[in-house]
Backbone as CSV, one residue per row, in Angstrom:
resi,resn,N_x,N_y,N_z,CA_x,CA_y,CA_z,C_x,C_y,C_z
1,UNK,12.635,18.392,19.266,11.996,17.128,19.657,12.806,15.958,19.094
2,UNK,13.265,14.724,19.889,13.817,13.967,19.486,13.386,13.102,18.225
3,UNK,12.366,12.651,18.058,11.733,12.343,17.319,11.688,13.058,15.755
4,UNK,11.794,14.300,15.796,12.114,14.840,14.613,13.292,15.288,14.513
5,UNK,14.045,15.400,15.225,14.985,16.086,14.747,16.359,15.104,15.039
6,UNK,16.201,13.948,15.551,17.252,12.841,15.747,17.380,11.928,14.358
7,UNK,17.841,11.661,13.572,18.129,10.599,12.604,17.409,9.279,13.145
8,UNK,17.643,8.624,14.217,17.382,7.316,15.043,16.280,7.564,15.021
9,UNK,15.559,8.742,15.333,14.401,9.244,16.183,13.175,9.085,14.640
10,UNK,13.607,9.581,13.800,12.761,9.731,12.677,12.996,8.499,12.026
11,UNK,14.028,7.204,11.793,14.393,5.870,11.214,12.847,5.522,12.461
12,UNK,12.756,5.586,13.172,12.282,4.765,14.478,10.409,4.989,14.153
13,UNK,10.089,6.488,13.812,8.539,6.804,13.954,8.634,5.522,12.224
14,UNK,9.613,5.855,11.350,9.057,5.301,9.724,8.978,3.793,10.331
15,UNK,9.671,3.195,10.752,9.722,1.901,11.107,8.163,1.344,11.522
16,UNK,8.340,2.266,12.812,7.035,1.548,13.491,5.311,2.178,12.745
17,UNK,5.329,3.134,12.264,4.291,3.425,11.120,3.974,2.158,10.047
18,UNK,5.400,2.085,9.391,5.572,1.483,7.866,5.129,-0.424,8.498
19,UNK,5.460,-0.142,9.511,5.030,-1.699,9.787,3.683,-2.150,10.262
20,UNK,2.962,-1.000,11.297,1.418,-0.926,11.328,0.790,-1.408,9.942
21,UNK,1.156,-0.072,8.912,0.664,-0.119,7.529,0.822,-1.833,6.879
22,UNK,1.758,-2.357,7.617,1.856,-3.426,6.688,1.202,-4.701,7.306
23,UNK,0.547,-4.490,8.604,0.148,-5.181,9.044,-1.761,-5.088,8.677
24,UNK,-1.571,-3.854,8.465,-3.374,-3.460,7.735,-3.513,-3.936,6.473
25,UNK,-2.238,-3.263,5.534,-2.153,-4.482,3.952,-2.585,-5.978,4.064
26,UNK,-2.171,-7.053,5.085,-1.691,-8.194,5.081,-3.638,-8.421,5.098
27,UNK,-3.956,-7.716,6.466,-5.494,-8.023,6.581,-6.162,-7.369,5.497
28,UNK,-6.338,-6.146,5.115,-7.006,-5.810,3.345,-6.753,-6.720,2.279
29,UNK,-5.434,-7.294,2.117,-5.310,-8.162,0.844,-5.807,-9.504,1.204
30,UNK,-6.265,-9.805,2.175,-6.791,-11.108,2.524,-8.363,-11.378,2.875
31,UNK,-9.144,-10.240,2.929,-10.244,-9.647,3.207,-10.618,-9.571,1.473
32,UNK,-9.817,-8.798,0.991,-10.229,-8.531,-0.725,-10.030,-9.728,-1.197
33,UNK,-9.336,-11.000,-1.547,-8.665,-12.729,-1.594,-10.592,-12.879,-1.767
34,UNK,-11.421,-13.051,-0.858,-12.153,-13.417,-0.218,-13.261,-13.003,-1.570
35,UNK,-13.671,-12.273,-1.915,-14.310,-11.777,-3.259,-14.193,-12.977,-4.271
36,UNK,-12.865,-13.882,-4.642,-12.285,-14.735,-5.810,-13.565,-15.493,-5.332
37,UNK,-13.660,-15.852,-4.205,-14.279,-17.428,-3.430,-16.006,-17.444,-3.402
38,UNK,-15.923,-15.889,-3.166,-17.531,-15.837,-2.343,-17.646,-14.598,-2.537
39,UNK,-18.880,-13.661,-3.786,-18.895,-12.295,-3.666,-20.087,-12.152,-2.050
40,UNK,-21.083,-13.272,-1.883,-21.594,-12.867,-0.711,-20.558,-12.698,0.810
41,UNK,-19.558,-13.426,0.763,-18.990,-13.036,2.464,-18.575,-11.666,1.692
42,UNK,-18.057,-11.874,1.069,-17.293,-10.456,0.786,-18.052,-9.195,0.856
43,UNK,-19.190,-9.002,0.468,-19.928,-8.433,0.711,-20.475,-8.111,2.038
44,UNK,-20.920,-9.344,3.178,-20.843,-9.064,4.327,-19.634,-8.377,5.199
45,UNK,-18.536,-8.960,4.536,-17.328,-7.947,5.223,-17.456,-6.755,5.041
46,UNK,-17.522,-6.317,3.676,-17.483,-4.400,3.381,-18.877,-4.295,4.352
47,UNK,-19.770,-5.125,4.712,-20.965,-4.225,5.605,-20.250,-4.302,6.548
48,UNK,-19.675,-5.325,7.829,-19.099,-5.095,9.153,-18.317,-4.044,8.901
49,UNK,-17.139,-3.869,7.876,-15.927,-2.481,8.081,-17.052,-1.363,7.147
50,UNK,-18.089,-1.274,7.057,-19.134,0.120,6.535,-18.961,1.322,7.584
51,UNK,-19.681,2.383,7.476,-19.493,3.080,8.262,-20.050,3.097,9.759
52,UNK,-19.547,2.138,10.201,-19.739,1.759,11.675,-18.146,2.536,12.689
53,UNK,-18.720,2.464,13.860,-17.915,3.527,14.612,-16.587,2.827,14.816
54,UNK,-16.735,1.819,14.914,-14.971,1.046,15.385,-13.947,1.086,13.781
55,UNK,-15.066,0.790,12.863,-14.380,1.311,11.627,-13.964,2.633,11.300
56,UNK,-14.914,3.294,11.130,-14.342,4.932,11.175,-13.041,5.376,12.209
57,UNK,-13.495,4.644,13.518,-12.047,5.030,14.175,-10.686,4.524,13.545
58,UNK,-10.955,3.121,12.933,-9.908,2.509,12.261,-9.195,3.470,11.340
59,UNK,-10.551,4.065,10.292,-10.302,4.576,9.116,-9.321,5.560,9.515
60,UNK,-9.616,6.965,10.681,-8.843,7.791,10.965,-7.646,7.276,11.137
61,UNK,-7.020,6.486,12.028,-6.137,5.753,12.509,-5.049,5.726,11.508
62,UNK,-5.429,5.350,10.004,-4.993,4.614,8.826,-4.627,5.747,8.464
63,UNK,-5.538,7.112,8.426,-5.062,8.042,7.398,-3.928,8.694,8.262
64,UNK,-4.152,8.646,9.585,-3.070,9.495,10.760,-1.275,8.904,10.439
65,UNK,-1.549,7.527,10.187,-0.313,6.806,9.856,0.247,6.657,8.658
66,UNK,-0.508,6.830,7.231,-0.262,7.503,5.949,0.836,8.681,6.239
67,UNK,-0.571,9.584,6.438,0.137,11.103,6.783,1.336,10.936,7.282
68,UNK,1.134,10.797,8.516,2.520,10.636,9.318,3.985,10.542,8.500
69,UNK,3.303,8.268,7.988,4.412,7.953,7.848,5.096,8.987,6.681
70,UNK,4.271,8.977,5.467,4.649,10.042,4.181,5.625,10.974,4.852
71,UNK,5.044,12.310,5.850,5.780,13.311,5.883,7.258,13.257,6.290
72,UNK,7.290,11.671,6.934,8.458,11.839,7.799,9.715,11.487,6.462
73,UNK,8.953,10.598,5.539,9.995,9.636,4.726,9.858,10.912,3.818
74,UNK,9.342,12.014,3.412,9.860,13.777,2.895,10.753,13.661,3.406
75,UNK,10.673,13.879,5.041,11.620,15.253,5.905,12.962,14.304,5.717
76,UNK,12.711,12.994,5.648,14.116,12.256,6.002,14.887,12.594,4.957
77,UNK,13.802,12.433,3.806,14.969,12.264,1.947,15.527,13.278,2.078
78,UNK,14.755,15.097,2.671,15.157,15.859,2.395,16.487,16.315,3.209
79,UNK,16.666,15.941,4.904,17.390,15.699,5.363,18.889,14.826,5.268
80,UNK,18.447,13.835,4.435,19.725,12.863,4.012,20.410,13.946,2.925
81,UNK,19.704,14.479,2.211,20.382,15.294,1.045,21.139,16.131,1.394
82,UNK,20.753,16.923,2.397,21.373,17.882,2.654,22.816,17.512,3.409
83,UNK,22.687,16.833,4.481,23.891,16.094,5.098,25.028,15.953,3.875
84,UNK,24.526,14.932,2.559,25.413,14.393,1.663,25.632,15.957,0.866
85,UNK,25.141,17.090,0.326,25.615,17.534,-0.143,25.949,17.563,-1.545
86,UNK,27.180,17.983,-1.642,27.853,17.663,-3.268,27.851,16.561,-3.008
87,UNK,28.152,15.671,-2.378,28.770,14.700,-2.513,27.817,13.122,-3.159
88,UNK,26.900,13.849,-3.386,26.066,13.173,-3.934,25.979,13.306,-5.294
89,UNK,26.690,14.388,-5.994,26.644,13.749,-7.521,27.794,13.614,-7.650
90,UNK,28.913,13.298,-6.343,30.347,12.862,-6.447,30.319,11.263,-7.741
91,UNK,29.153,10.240,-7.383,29.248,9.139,-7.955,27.754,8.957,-8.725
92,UNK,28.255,8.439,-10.211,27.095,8.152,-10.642,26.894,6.783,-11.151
93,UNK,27.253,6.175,-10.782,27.023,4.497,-10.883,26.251,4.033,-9.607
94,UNK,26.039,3.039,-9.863,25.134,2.440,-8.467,25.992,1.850,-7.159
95,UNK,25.641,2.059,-6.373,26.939,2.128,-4.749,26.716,0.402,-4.626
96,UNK,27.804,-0.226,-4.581,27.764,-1.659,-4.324,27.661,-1.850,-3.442
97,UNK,26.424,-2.804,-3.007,25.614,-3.297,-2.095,24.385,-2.321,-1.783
98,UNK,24.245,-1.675,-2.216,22.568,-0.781,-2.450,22.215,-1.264,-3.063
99,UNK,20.568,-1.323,-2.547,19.574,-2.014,-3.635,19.108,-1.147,-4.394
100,UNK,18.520,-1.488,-5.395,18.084,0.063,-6.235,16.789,0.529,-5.690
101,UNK,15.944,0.026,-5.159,14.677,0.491,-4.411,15.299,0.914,-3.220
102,UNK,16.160,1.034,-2.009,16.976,1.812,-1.043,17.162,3.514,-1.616
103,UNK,17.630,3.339,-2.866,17.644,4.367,-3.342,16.635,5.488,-4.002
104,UNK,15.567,4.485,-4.050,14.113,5.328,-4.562,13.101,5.330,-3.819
105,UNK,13.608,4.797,-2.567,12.280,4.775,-1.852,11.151,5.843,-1.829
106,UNK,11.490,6.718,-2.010,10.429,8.003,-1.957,9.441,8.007,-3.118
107,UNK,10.487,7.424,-4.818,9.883,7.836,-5.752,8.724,6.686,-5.635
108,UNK,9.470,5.627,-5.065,8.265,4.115,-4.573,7.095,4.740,-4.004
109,UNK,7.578,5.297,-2.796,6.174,5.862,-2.436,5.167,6.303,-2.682
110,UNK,6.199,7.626,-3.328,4.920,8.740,-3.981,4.359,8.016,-5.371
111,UNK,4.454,6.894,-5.634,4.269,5.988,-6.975,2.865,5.210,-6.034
112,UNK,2.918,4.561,-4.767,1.991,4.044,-4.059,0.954,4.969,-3.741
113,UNK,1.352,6.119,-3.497,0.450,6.911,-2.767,-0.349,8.052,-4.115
114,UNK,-0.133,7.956,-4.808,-0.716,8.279,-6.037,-1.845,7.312,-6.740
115,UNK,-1.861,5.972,-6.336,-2.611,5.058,-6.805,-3.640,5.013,-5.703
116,UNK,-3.037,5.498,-4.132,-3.807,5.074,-3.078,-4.726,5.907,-3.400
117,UNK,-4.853,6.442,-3.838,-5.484,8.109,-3.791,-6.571,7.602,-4.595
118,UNK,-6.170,6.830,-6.238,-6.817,6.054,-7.141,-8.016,5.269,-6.202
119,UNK,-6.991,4.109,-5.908,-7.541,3.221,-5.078,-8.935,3.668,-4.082
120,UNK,-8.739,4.804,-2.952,-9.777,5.510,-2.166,-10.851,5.787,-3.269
121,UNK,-10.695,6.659,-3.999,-11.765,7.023,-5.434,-12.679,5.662,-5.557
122,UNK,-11.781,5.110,-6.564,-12.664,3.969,-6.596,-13.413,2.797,-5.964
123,UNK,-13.193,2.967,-4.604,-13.866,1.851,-3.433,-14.290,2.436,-2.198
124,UNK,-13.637,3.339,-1.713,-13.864,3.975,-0.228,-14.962,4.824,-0.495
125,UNK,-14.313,6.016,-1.681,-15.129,7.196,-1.523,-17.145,6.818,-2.161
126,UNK,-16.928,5.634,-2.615,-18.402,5.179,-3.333,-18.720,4.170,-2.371
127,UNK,-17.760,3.927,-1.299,-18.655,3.031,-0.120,-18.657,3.353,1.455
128,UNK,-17.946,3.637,1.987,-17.989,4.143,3.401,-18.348,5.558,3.120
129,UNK,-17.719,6.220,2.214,-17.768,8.000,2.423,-18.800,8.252,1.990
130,UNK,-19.867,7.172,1.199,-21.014,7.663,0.958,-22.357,6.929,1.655
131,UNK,-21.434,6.462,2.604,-22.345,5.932,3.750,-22.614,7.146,4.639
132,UNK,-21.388,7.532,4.579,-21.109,8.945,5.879,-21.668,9.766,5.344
133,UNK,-21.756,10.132,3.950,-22.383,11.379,3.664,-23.981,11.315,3.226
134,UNK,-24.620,10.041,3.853,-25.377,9.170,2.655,-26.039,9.697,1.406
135,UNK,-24.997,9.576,0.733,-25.595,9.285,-0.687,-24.777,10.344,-1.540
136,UNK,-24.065,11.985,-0.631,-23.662,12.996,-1.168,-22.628,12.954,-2.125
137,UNK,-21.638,11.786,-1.933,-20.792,11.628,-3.034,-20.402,10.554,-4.040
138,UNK,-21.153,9.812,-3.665,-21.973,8.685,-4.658,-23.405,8.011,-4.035
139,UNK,-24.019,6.858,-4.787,-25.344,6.576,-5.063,-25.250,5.594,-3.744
140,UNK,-26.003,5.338,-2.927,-26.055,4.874,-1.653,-26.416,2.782,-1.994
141,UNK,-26.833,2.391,-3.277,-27.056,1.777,-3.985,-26.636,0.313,-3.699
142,UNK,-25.392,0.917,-3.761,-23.688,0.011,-3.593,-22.938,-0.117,-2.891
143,UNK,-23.463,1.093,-1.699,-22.732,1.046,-0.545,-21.581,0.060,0.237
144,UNK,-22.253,-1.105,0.209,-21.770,-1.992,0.965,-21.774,-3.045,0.016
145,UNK,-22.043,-3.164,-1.012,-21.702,-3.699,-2.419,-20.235,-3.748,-3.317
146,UNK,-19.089,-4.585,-2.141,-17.966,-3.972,-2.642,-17.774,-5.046,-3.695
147,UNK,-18.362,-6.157,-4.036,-18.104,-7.420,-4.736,-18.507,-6.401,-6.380
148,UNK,-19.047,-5.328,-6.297,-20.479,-4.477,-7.106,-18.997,-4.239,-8.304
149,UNK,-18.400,-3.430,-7.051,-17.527,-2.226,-7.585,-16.263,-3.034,-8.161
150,UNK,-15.434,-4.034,-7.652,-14.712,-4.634,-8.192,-14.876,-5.373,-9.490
151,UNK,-16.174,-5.693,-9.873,-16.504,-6.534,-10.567,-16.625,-5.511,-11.636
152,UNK,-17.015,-4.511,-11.785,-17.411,-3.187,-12.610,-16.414,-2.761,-12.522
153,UNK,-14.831,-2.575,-11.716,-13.650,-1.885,-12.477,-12.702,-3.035,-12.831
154,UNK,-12.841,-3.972,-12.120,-12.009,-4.959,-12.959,-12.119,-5.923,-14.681
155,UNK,-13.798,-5.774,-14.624,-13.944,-7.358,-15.287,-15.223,-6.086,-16.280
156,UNK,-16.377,-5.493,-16.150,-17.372,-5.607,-16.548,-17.377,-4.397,-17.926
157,UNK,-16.338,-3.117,-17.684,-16.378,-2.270,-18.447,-14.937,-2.485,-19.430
158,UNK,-15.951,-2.610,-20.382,-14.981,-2.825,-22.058,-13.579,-1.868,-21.667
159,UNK,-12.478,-2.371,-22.521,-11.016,-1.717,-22.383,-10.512,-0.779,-21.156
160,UNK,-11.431,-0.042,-20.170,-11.499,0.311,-19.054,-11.215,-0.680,-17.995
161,UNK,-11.967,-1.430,-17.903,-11.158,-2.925,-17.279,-9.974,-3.172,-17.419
162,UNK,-9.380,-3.691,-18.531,-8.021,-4.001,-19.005,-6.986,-2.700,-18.786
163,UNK,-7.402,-1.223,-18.863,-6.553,-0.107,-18.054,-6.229,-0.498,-16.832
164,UNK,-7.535,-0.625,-16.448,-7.202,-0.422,-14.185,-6.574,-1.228,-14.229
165,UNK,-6.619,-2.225,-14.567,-6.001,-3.850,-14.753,-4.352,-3.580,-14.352
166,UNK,-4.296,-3.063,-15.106,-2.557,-2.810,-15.573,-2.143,-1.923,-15.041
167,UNK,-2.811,-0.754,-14.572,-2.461,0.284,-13.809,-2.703,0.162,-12.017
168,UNK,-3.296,-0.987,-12.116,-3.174,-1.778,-10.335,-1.913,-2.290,-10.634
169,UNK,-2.095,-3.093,-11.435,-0.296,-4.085,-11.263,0.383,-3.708,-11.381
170,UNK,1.080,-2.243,-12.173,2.105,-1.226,-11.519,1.622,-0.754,-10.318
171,UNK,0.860,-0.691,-9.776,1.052,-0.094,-8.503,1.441,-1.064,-7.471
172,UNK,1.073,-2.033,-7.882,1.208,-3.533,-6.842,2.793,-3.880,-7.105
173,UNK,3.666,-3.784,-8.130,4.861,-3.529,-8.214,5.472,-2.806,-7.207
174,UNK,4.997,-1.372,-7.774,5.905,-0.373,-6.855,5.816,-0.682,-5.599
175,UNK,4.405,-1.152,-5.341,4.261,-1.477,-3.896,5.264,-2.580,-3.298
176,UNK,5.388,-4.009,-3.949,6.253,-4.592,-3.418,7.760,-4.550,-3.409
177,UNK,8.696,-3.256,-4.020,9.893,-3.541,-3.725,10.135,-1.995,-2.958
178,UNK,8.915,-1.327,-2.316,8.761,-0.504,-1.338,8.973,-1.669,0.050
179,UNK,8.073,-2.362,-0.134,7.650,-3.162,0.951,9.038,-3.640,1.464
180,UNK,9.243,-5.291,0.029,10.588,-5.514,0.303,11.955,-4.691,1.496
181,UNK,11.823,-3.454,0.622,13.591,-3.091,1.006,13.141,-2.214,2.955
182,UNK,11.415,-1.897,2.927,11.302,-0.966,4.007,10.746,-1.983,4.914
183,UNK,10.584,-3.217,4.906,10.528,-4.058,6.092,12.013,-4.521,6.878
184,UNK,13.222,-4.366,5.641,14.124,-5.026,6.301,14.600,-3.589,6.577
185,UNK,14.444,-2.442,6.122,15.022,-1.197,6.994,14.207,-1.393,8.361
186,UNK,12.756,-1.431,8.453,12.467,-1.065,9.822,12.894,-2.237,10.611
187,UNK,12.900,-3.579,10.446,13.350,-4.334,11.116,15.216,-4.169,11.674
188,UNK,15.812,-3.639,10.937,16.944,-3.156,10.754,17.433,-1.973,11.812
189,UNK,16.030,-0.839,11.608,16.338,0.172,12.602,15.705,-0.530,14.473
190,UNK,15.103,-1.352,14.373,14.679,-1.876,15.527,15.534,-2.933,16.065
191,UNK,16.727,-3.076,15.446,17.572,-3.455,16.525,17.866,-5.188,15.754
192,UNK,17.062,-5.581,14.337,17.487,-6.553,13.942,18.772,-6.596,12.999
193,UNK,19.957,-6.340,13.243,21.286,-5.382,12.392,22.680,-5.657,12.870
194,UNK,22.540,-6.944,13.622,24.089,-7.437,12.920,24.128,-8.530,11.815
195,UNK,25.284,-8.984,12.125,25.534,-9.863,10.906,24.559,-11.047,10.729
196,UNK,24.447,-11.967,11.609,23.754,-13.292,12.045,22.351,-13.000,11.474
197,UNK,21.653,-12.338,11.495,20.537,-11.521,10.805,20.222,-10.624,9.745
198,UNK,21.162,-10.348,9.606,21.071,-9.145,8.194,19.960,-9.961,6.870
199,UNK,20.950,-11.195,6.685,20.603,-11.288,5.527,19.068,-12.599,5.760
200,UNK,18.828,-12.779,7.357,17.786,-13.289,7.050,16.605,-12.350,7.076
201,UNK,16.340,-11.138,7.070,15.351,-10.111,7.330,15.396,-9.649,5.902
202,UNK,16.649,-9.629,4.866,16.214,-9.552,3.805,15.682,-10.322,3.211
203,UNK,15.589,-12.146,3.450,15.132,-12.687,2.871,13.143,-12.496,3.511
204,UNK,13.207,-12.418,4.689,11.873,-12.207,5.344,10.917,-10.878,4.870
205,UNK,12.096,-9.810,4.444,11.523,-8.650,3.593,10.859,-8.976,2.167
206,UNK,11.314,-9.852,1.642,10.925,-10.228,0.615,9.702,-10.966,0.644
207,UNK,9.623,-12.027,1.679,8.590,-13.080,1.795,7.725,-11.984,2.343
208,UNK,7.600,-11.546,3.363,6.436,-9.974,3.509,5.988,-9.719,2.382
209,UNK,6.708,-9.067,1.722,6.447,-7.840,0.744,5.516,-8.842,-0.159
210,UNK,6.108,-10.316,-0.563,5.086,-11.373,-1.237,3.711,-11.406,-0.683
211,UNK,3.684,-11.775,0.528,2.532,-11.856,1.033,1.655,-10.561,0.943
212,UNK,2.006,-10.013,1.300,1.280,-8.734,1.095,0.562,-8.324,-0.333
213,UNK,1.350,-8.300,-1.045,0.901,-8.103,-2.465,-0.211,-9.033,-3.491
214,UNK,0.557,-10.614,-3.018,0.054,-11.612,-3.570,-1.640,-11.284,-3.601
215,UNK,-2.041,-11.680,-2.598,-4.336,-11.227,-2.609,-4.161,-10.401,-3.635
216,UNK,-3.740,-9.272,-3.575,-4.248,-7.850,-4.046,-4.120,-8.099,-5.788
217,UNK,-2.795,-9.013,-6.244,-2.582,-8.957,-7.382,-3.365,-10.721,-7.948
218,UNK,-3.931,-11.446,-7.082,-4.625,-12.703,-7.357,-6.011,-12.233,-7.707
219,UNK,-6.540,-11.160,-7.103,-7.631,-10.469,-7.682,-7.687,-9.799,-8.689
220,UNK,-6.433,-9.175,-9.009,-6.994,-8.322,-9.987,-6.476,-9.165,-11.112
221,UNK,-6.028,-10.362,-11.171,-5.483,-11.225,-12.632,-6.547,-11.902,-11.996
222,UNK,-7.092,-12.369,-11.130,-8.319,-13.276,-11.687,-9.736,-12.543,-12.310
223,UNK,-9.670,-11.122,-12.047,-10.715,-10.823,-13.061,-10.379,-9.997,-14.127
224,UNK,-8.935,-10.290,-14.584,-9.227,-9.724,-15.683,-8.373,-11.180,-16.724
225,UNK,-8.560,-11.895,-16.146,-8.493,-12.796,-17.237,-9.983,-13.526,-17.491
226,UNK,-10.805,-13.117,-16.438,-12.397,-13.233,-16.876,-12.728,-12.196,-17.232
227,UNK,-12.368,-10.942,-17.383,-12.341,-10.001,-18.388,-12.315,-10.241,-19.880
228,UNK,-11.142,-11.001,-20.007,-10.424,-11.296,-21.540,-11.358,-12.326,-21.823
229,UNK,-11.848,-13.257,-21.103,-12.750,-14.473,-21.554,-14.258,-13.796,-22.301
230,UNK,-14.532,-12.656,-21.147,-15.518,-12.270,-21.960,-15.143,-11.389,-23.396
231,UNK,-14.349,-11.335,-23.568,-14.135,-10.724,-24.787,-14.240,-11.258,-26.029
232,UNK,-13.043,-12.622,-25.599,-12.359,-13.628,-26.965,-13.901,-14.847,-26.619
């Protein structure tokens, strides 16, 4: 199948996946933004995306393009390796003009997707999945109480707060110089890749990867420096 087994073919599914995904980030981190301002809209939002049917279809959608994208950016690393061979511990300095996230993209990943996993735990699986299951895998309580749950892992539980705290903002790291270097690859494999452009898609990779991140990490430093207030 071309698609898997073409180089172009597999640059082409990560592209157009990795950019869906980043177009769902842009709306989640701006949806979550919304909590700083107002825990009631925010709250009405987690009820519209609750377990209602256009959501659930969403939800599948999201995990189909995870999956996806993940297995392919495996098959690729594992594929590039093999091509290079020895010749890959021919050099051990860093290749001039590689970025150093080009080169780790995977470990980026599996660094994102280890937190996502976090992330689901602590918000999905205690609000939609226990809508769906009602009540079977957490307290039905809070359901749609997402202002509940943020406020209780960011800000409300002693030194537990100040963990997640810090262990979101590495993930919000890894996340943005994933973002960064894999917006200007997919833009790159889609045909934005001569000269006249190169280096403005890296600068646009960057401003992405900002945007994206920015909500996600304005929330979690605005409550945990009302964290620290309640402390000192």
């Amino acid at each position: 199948m071309w698609l898997k087994d073409s180089s172009i073919g597999r640059k082409l599914v990560m592209s157009i996946t990795g950019l869906a995904l980043v177009f769902f980030l842009l709306f989640h981190g701006c949806m979550n933004l919304v909590v700083v301002f107002s825990e009631e809209w925010y709250n009405f939002i987690c009820e519209v995306l609750g377990a209602n049917w256009y959501a659930l279809i969403g939800t599948l959608g999201l995990a189909f393009l995870v999956v996806l994208h993940f297995c392919y950016a495996f098959y690729l690393t594992i594929q590039n390796r093999r091509a290079r061979g020895n010749d890959r511990y021919a050099v051990t300095g860093k290749k001039e003009g590689v970025d150093w996230e080009s080169e780790n993209m995977l470990v980026l990943g599996i660094i994102v997707i280890c937190f996502l996993v976090l992330h689901l735990y602590n918000f999905w699986f205690k609000m939609q999945l226990a809508e769906i299951t009602e009540g079977a895998t957490a307290s039905l309580a809070h359901a749609k109480d997402g202002a509940y749950y943020v406020t209780q892992l960011f800000r409300d539980t002693p030194v537990w707060s100040q963990i997640y705290c810090a262990l979101y903002i590495i993930w919000l790291v890894a996340l943005w110089f994933h973002l960064r270097h894999g917006v200007w690859s997919a833009l790159h494999t889609l045909g934005w890749n001569n000269l006249k452009w190169m280096k403005r898609i890296k600068v646009l990779g960057v401003v992405i990867a900002t945007c994206v991140v920015a909500p996600f990490m304005i929330v979690v430093l605005f409550y945990l420096g009302a964290g620290l207030a309640q402390l000192f």
